[in-house]
C-alpha positions in Angstrom: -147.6 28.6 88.3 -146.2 26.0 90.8 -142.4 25.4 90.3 -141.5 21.5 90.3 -138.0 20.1 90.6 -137.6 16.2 90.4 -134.3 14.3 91.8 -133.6 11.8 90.3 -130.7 9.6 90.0 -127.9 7.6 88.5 -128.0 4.5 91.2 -130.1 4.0 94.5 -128.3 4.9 97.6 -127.6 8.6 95.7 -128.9 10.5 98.8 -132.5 11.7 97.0 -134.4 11.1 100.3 -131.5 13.3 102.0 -131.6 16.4 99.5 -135.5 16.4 99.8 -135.8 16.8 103.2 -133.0 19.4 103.9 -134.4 20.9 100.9 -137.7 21.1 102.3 -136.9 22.6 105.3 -134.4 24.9 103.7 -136.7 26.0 101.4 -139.2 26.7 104.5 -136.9 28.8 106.1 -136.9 31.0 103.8 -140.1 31.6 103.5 -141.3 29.1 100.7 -144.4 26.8 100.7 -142.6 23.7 99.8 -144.2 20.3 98.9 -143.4 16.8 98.6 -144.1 14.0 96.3 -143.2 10.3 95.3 -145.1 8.7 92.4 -144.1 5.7 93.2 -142.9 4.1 96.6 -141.1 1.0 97.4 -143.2 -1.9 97.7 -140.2 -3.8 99.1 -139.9 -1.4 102.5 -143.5 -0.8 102.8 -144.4 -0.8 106.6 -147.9 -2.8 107.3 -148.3 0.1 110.4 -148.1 3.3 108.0 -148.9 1.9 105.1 -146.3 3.3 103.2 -142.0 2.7 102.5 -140.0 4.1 105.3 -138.9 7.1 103.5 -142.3 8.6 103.1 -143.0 7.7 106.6 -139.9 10.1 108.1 -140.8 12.8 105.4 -144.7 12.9 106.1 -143.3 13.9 109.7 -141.1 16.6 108.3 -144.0 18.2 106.8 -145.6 18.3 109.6 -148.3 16.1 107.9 -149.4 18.7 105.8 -150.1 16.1 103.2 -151.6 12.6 103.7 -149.4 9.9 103.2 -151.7 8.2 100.6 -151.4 11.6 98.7 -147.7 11.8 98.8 -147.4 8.3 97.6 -150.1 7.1 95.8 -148.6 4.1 94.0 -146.6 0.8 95.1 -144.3 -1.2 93.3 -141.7 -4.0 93.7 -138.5 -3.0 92.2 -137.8 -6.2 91.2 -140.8 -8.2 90.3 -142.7 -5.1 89.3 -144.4 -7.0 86.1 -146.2 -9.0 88.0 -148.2 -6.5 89.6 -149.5 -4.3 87.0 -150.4 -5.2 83.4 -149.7 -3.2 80.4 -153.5 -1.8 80.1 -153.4 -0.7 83.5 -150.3 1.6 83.0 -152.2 4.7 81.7 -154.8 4.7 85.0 -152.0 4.3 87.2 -150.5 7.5 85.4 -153.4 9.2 85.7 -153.6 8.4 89.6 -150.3 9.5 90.0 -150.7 12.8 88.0 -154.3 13.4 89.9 -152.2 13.1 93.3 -149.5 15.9 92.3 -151.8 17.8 90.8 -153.6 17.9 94.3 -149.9 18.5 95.7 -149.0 21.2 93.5 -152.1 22.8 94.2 -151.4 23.4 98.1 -148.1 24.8 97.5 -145.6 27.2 95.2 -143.0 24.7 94.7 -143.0 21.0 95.0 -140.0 18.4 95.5 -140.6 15.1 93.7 -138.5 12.4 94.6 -137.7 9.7 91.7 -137.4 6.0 91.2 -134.1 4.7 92.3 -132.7 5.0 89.4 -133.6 7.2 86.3 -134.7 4.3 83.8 -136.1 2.0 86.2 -140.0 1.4 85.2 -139.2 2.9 81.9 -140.3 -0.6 80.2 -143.7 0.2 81.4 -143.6 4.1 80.6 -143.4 5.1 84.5 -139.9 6.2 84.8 -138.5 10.0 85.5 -138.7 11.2 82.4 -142.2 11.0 81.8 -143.1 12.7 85.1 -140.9 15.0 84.6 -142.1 15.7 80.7 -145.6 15.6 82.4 -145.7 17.6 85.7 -142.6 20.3 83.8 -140.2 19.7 86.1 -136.4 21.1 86.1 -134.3 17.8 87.0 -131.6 17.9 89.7 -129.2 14.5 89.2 -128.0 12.6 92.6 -124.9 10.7 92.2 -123.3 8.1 94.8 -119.6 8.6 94.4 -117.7 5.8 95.7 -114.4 6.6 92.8 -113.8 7.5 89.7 -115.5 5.2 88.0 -119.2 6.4 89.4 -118.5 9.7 86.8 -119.2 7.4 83.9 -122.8 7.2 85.1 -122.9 11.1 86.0 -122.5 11.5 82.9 -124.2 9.5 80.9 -127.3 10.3 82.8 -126.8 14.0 82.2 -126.4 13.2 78.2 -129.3 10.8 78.5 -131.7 13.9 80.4 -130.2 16.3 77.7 -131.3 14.0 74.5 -134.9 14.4 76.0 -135.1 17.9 75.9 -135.5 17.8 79.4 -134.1 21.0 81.7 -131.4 20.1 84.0 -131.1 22.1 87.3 -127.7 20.7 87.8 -125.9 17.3 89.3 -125.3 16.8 93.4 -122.4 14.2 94.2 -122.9 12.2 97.3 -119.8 11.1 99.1 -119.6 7.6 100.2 -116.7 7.2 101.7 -114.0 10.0 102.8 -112.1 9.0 100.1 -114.9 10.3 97.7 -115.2 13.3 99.5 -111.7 14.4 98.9 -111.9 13.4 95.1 -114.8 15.2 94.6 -113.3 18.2 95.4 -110.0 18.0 93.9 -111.2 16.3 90.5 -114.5 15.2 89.9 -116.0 18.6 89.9 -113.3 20.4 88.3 -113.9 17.5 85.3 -117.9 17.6 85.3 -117.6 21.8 85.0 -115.1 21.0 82.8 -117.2 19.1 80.2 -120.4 22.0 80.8 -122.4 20.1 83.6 -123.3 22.2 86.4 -122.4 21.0 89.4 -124.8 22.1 92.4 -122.4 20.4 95.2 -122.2 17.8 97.3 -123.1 15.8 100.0 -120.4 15.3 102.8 -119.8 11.3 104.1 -121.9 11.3 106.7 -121.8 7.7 109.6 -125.0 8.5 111.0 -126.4 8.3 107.2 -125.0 5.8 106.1 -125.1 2.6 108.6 -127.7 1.0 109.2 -129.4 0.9 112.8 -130.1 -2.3 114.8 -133.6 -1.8 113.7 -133.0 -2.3 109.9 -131.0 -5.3 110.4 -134.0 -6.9 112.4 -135.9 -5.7 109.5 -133.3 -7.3 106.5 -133.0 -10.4 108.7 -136.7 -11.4 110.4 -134.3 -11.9 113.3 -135.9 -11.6 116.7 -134.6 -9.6 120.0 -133.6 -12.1 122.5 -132.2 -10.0 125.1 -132.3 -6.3 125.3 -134.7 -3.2 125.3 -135.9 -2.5 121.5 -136.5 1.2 122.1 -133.0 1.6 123.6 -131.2 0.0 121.1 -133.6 0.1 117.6 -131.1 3.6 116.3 -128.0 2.0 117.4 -125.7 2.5 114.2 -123.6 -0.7 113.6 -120.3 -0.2 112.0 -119.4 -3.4 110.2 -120.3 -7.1 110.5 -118.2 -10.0 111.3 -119.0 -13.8 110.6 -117.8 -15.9 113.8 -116.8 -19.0 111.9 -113.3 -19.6 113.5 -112.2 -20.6 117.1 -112.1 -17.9 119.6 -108.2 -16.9 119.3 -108.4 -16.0 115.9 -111.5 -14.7 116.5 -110.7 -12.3 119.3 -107.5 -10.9 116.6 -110.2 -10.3 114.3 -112.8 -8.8 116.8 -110.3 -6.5 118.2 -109.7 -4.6 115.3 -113.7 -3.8 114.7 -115.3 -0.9 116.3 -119.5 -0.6 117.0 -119.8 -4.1 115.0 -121.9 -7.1 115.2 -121.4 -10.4 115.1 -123.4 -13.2 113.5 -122.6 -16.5 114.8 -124.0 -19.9 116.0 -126.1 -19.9 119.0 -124.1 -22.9 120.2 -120.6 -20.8 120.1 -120.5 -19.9 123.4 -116.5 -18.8 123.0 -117.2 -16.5 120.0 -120.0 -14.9 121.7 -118.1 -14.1 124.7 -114.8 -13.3 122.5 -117.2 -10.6 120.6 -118.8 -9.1 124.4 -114.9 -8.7 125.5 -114.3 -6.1 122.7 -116.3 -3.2 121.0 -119.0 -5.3 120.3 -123.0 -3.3 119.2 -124.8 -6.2 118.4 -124.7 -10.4 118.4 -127.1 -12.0 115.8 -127.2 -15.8 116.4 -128.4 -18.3 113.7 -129.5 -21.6 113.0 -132.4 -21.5 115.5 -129.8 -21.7 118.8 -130.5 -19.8 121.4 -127.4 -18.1 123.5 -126.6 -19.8 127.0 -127.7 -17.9 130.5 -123.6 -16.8 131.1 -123.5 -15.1 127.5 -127.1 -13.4 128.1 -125.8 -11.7 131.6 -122.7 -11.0 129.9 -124.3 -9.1 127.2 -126.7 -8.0 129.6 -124.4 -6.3 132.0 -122.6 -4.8 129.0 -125.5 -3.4 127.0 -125.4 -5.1 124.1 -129.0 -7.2 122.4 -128.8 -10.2 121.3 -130.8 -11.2 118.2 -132.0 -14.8 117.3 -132.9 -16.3 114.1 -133.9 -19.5 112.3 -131.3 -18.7 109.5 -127.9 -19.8 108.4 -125.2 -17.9 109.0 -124.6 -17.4 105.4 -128.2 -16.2 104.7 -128.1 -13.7 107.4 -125.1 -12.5 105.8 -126.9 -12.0 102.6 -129.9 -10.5 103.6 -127.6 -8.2 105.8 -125.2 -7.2 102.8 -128.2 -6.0 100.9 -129.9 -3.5 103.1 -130.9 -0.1 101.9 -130.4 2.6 104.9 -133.3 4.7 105.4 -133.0 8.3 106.9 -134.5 7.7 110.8 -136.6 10.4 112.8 -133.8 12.0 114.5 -131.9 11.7 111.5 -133.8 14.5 110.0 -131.2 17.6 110.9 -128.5 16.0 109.4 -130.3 16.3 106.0 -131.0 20.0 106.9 -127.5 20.4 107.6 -126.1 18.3 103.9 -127.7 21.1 101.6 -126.8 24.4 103.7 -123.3 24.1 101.4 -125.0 23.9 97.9 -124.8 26.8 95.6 -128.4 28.1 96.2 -128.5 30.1 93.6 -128.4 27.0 91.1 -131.6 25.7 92.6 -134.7 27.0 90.3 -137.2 28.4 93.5 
């Protein structure tokens, strides 16, 4: 009988796509037939070109397409405005498409990886949350957890509590480290107290920059901005560091810029002082709104110094928005960094 673990989590951003894929491959080292699956992808990040949300996209490559994409993911939905795209009396035949497509999954291989919703109640209103595919497909539950302090443990465990109530088994919980800070907690006192109170702790996930900032391609994504100057394939992985609003004159704004590594800068394309303040420091990226395009001396400058320019019809402040809500996605050469994340887990508490 195929084994089946499901991740699932307390809050998106818990590093599910991230444990997958090292899993995968792990799990392919050592001589497994792993497989892959995600009931339900992200309408929001679907990509026109594959036809599917960016996370699939990078995993279908890391099995080797193995699996169809359509068959890895075979249903769609907006997080947010999910009940306006299916009605209550289609639920059951979307179940039943979904359970068809792992049941053609679990079929090709002797263990298979399903990867949650981004969060463990979310469809639950229309009966398509975690807990009924993992009731259906009998899968042992492995809980992701973003730790950003103390306070994410309330969720850890309340989830586990929650999982437990179902009669659901739980593999055990792995803590993802957003910020240094975590890291260090984690070890010293979030573990101890989760072990503490019977919770198994599998391990967790280091803080890891190239995982967790988005690329210049993402923000082109979040934004609709458009290149202006620049080569896209040179600069689509560049990882941006933090982001800067140039609001201010240029002396204050140089202060400010000079204490910012890898960042970009959204400002007016009619600041020609900020925009030249931003290239004179450790400047990634310029994004530049309201529909004003940069003048000739600030394109050579950023030109002769590498950096793109990006050009957009919005308002600063609605750049700013759209840029403060981006997901990061795990890129194509991102893919042995996941390998790497799980090689510290305690093995022998993942059911294989």
């Amino acid at each position: 009988m195929t084994k089946t673990i499901m991740l699932t989590s307390t809050h998106s951003g818990a590093g599910k796509s991230i444990v997958a894929i090292g899993m995968f491959l792990k799990m392919k080292e050592n001589g497994k037939n792993p497989g892959y699956f995600k009931p339900i992808g992200d309408a929001m990040t679907r990509q026109e070109k594959s036809r599917t949300d960016k996370d699939v996209s990078v995993i279908s490559a890391v099995v080797a397409r193995k699996y169809s994409k359509e068959e890895i993911c075979p249903h769609f939905l907006n997080p947010e405005y999910y009940l306006d795209e299916i009605l209550p009396e289609e639920v059951d035949e979307v179940f039943h498409k979904i359970k068809d497509a792992y049941t053609n999954i679990s079929a090709k291989c002797d263990l298979v990886l399903i990867e949650g919703n981004h969060f463990v109640s979310q469809y639950s209103p229309i009966g398509l949350d975690d807990l009924r595919f993992a009731k259906e497909f009998n899968a042992s539950m492995i809980i992701c957890a973003p730790i950003t302090d103390d306070d994410d443990l309330n969720s850890v465990i309340a989830t586990y509590e929650y999982i437990k109530s179902q009669n659901l088994e739980i593999a055990g919980v792995i803590l993802n480290a957003r910020t240094k800070t975590a890291e260090a907690r984690i070890k010293r006192y979030h573990i101890p107290l989760l072990e503490k109170r019977g919770i198994i702790v599998i391990g967790a996930l280091t803080n890891s920059r190239e995982l967790e900032k988005p690329t210049i391609s993402e923000i082109m994504d979040a934004t609709g901005a458009k290149l202006y100057s620049g080569e896209f394939i040179k600069v689509k992985n560049t990882l941006i560091n933090s982001f800067v609003i140039g609001a201010m004159g240029a002396e204050p704004a140089l202060k400010i810029f000079r204490g910012g590594i890898d960042k970009c800068v959204i400002t007016g394309g009619d600041r020609t002082d900020i925009a030249l303040a931003a290239l004179d420091t450790s400047t990634k990226l310029i994004i530049f709104t309201g529909n004003l395009d940069p003048i000739q001396r600030v394109v050579s400058v950023a030109e002769e110094k590498g950096v793109p320019l990006l050009t957009t019809s919005s308002d600063t402040y609605s750049v700013a928005e759209q840029i403060r809500k981006i997901q990061t996605h795990i890129q194509a050469n991102e893919i042995q960094i996941c390998r790497d994340q799980v090689e510290n887990l305690d093995w022998e508490k993942i059911p294989q």
